[in-house]
C-alpha positions as CSV (number, residue, x, y, z in Angstrom):
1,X,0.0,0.0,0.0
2,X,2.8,2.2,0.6
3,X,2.9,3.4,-3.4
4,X,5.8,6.4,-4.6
5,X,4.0,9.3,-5.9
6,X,4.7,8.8,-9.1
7,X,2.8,4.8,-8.7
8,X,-0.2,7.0,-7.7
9,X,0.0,8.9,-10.7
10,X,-0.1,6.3,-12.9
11,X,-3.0,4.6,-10.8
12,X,-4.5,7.7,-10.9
13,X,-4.0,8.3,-14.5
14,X,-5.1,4.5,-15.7
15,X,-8.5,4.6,-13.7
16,X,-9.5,8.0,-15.7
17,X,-8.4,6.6,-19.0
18,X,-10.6,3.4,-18.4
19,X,-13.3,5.9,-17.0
20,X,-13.3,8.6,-19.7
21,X,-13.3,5.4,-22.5
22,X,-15.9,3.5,-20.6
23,X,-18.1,5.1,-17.6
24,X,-19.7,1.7,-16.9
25,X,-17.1,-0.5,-16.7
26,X,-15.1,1.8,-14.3
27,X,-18.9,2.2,-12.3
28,X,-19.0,-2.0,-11.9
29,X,-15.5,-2.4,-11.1
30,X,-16.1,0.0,-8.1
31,X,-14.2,3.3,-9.2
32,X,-14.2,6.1,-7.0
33,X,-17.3,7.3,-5.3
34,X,-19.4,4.5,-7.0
35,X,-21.3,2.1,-4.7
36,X,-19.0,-0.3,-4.7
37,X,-16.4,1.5,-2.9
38,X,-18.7,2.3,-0.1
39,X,-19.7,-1.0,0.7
40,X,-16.4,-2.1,1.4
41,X,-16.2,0.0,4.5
42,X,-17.4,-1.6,7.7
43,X,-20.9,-1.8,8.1
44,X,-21.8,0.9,5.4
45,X,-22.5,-1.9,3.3
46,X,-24.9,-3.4,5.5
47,X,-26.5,0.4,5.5
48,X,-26.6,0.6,1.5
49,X,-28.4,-3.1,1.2
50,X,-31.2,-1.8,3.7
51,X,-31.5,1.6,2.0
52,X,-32.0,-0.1,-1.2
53,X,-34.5,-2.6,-0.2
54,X,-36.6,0.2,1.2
55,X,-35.6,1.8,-1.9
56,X,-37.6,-1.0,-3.7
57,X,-40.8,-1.3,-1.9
58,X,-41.6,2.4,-2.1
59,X,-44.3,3.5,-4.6
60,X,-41.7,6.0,-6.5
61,X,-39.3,3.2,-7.0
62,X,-41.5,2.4,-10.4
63,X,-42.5,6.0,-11.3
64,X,-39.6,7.9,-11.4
65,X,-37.7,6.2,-13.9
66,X,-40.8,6.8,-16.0
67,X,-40.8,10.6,-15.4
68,X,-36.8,10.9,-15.8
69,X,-37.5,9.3,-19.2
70,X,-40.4,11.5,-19.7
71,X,-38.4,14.4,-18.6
72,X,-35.2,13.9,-20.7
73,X,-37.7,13.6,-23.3
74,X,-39.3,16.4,-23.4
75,X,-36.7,18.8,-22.6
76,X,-33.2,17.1,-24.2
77,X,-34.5,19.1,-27.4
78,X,-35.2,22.3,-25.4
79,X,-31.8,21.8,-24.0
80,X,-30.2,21.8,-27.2
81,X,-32.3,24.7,-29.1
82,X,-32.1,27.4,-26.0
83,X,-29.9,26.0,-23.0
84,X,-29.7,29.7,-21.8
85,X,-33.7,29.4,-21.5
86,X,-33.6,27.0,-19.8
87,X,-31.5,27.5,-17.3
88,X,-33.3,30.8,-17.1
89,X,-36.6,28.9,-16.5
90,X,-34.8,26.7,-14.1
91,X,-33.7,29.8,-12.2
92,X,-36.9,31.1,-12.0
93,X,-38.9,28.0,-10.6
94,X,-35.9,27.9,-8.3
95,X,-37.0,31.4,-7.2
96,X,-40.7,30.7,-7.5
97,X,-40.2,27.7,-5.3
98,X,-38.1,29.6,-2.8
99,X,-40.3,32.6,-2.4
100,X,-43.2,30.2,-2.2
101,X,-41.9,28.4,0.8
102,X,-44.1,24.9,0.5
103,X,-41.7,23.5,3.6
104,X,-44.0,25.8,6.0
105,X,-47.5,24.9,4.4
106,X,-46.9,22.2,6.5
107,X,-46.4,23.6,9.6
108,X,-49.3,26.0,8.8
109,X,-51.9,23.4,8.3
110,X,-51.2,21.6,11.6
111,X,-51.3,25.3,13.4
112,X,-54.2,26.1,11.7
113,X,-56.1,22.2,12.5
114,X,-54.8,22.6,15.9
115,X,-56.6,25.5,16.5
116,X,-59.4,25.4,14.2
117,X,-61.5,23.0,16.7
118,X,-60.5,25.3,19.6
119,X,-61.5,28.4,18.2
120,X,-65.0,26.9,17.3
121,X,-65.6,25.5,20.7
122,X,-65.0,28.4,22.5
123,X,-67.1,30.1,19.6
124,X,-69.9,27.8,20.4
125,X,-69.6,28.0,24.0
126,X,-70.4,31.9,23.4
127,X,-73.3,31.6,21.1
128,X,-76.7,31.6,23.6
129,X,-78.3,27.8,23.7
130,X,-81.7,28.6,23.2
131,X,-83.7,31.7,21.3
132,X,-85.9,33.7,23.9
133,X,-89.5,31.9,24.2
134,X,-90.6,35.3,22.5
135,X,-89.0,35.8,19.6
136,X,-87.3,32.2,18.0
137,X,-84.9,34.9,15.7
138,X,-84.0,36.9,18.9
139,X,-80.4,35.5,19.2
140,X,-79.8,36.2,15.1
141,X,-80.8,39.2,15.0
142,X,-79.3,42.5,17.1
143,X,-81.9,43.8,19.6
144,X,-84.2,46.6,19.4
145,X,-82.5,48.3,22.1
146,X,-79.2,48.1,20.8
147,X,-80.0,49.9,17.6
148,X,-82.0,52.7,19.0
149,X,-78.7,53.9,21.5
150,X,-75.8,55.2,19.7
């Protein structure tokens, strides 16, 4: 393991030849940052095999490959006939997304069904039981009284 520099550098050197002339050989033989180079440390493999086997069993597993495709698709000739466009449209649903915030609808919803059912009880507990034996629309409507005084 103890290599000169120079071994390196011709280590280094052979592994980007072999990855520039073929990417997926040098992925399956476990180049650098692939897969394969992470499950040979400790129990990281053990980590990757249970990441994807959840992987497999969720409901995206099957429909993202079909919307990559679908998106490669559709925009490969966009790409290719105005890239500044469309890194100008990308830059503006970045900005559309970031002023939008969705991350704190979340939150929102939850504050506003937490406090929702409060806000009616309390409502309810204000508004009278019964209408007056007189009058069954006394409790809708304001009192005689009330409108005379200013």
């Amino acid at each position: 393991m103890n290599e000169s520099p120079t071994e390196r550098l011709v280590l280094t050197r052979e592994r980007l030849r072999v990855a520039l002339i073929d990417p997926a050989a040098y992925a399956a033989g476990g180049g650098v940052g692939s897969a394969g180079t992470l499950a040979g440390l400790g129990g990281v493999g053990l980590l990757l095999q249970a990441a994807r086997r959840w992987w497999s069993s969720q409901p995206l597993n099957l429909a993202l490959p079909l919307v990559t495709q679908l998106a490669t698709s559709t925009l490969r000739p966009v790409a290719q006939r105005w890239p500044l466009g469309l890194v100008a449209a990308a830059c503006g649903a970045g900005a559309l997304l970031v002023w939008s915030r969705p991350w704190r609808w979340r939150a929102t919803q939850t504050l506003v069904a937490g406090l929702l059912p409060q806000l009616l009880v309390k409502a309810l507990a204000l508004w009278p039981a019964q209408p007056s034996p007189v009058n069954p629309r006394s409790s809708l409507q304001p009192s005689a009284s009330a409108s005379t005084n200013p």
